[in-house]
N, C-alpha and C positions, 0 to 999 in steps of 0.2 A: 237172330238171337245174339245176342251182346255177348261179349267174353268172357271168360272169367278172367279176375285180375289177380297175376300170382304174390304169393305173400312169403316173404316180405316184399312189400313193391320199392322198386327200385326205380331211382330218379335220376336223369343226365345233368353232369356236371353243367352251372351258368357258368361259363369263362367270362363273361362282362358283369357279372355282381359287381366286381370289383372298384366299379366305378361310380359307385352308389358313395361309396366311404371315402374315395377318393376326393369327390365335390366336395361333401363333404369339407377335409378338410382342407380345400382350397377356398371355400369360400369363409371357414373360420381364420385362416390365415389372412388372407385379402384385408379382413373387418378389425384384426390385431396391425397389420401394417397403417390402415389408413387411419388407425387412432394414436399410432407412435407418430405419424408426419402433421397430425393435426396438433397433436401436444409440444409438437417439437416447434414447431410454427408460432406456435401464443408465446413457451418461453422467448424464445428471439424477438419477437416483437416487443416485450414486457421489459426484457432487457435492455432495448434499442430504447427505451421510455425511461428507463434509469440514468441512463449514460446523458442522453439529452439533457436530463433533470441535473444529472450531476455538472456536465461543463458546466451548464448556468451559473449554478449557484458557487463554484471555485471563480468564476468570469476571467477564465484567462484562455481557454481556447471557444473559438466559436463553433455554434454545431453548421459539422457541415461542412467544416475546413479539412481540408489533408494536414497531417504531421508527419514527421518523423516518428514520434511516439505519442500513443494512444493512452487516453488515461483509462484505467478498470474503474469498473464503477463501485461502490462501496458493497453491495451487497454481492457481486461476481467475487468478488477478494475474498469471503466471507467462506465462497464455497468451496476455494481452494485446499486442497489437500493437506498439506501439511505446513509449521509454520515457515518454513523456509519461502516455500514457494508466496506465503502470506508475505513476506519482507523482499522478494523481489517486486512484488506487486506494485508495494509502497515505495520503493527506491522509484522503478519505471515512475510512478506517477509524480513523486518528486523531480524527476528531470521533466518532465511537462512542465509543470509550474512553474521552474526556475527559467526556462527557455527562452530566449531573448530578453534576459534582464542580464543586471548586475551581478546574481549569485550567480550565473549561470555554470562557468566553469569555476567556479570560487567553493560553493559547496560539493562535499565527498560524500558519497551513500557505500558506508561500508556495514556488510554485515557477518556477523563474527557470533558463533555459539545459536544462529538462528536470532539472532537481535540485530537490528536495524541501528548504524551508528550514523546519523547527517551532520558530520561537522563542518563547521563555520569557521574561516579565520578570526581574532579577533579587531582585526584591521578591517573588516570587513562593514562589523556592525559597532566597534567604538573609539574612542579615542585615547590615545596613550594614558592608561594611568584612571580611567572612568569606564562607569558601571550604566551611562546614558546612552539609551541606543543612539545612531545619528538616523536622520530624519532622512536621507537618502535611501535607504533599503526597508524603512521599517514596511510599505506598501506590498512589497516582496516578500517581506516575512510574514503580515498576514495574512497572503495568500494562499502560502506554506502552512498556516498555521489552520485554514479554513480545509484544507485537504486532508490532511489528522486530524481534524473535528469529528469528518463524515466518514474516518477509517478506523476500525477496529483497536485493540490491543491498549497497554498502558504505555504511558510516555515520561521518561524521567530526562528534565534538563540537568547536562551537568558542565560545570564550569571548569576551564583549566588553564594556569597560566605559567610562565618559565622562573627560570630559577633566578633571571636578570630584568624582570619586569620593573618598569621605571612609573615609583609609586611617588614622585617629587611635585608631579602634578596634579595628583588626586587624591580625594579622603581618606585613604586606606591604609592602614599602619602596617599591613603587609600581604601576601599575595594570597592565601584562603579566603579572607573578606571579600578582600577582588574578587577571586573567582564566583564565591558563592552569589557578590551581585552580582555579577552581571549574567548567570543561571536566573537568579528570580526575575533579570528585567525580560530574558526571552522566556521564562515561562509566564510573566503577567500577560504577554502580545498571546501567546497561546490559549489563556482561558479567556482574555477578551475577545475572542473571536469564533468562541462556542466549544471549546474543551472543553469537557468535564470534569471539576477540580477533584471528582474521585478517582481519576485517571492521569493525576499529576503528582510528581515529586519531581526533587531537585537535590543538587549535592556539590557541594564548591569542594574540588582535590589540589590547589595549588598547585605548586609544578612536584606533586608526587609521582604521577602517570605521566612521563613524557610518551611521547609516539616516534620521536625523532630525536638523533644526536644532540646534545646540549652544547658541543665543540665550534659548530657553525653559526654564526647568526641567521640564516634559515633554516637550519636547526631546529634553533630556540623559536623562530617566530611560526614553525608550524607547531607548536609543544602548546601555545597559546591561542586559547581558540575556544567555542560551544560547542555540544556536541546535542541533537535532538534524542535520543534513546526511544526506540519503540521496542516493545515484545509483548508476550502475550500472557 
């Protein structure tokens, strides 16, 4: 005859249940890891498909080549954090483009208040007294100019010149004219080569903003000069 069973019946503890909840969530873990390495995997690939698209279309590094400096691609810049790190982006990519040419150590990427300053001598791009670019860097300029097409933020060209510029061989009755052309002739190179004119201004300061002593004549001939202006 069977037992009786006393009441309240009482049950031995399972010491391994525990491993029920534990699979559990190893195996909900396992299945959140392989979807962050699968997602992480397509961005990088999608990115690596930008970068390629982009060399191309600036045509001045080949894909595939080593550099010293890497260009960001336009939409990586985009994700960056704040504008600062946006206006390192763009300087770095400006010294790619300028790299084995003429501007190369000629143009300055200074940035001041989170604004991107790329100043140009003006010995660089004209001739004493003239608002024509010369035909030797314009190739260089819109290369530079094809790089700020496909990058973010607003661009204001502004012009500046010294307080002893020699106007005896050119149109210009005095140095604000000058300045302001020769601003609109590197902002025409700029929207001809896919800037967006809602994303351009320009502003001739004569020799108001010097940058440098007036006392030296390197001085004065760094006080005269373009300057690219990017921000956001």
């Amino acid at each position: 005859m069977a037992k009786k069973k006393k009441w309240p019946v009482e049950y031995l503890p399972n010491t391994e249940a525990w491993m029920t909840t534990f699979a559990d969530l190893v195996s909900l873990m396992l299945t959140f890891f392989i979807l962050i390495i699968s997602m992480s995997t397509m961005d990088k690939t999608g990115l690596s498909d930008i970068e390629s698209s982009f060399r191309k279309a600036v045509s001045v590094l080949n894909s595939g080549d080593k550099t010293e400096i890497q260009i960001i691609p336009p939409f990586e810049m985009q994700r960056l954090a704040t504008p600062r790190e946006l206006m390192l982006a763009m300087r770095q990519n400006s010294r790619a483009i300028l790299k084995n040419s003429a501007l190369e150590h000629k143009v300055n990427g200074v940035i001041i208040n989170d604004r991107l300053y790329l100043r140009i001598p003006d010995s660089i791009l004209f001739d004493p007294g003239s608002a024509q670019l010369k035909q030797d860097n314009i190739e260089t300029l819109k290369k530079l100019a094809q790089m700020l097409a496909m990058s973010p933020g607003q661009i204001r060209v502004l012009g500046h010149t010294s307080s002893d510029v020699d106007l005896e061989e050119g149109p210009f009755d005095d140095p604000w004219t000058l300045s302001l052309a020769r601003a609109a002739s590197v902002l025409h190179i700029l929207e001809d080569e896919g800037v967006s004119p809602s994303r351009l201004s320009l502003a001739g300061y004569g020799p108001s903003q010097p940058i440098s002593t007036e006392v030296t004549p390197f001085g004065r001939s760094k006080n005269r000069r373009v300057e690219i202006m990017v921000y956001e």
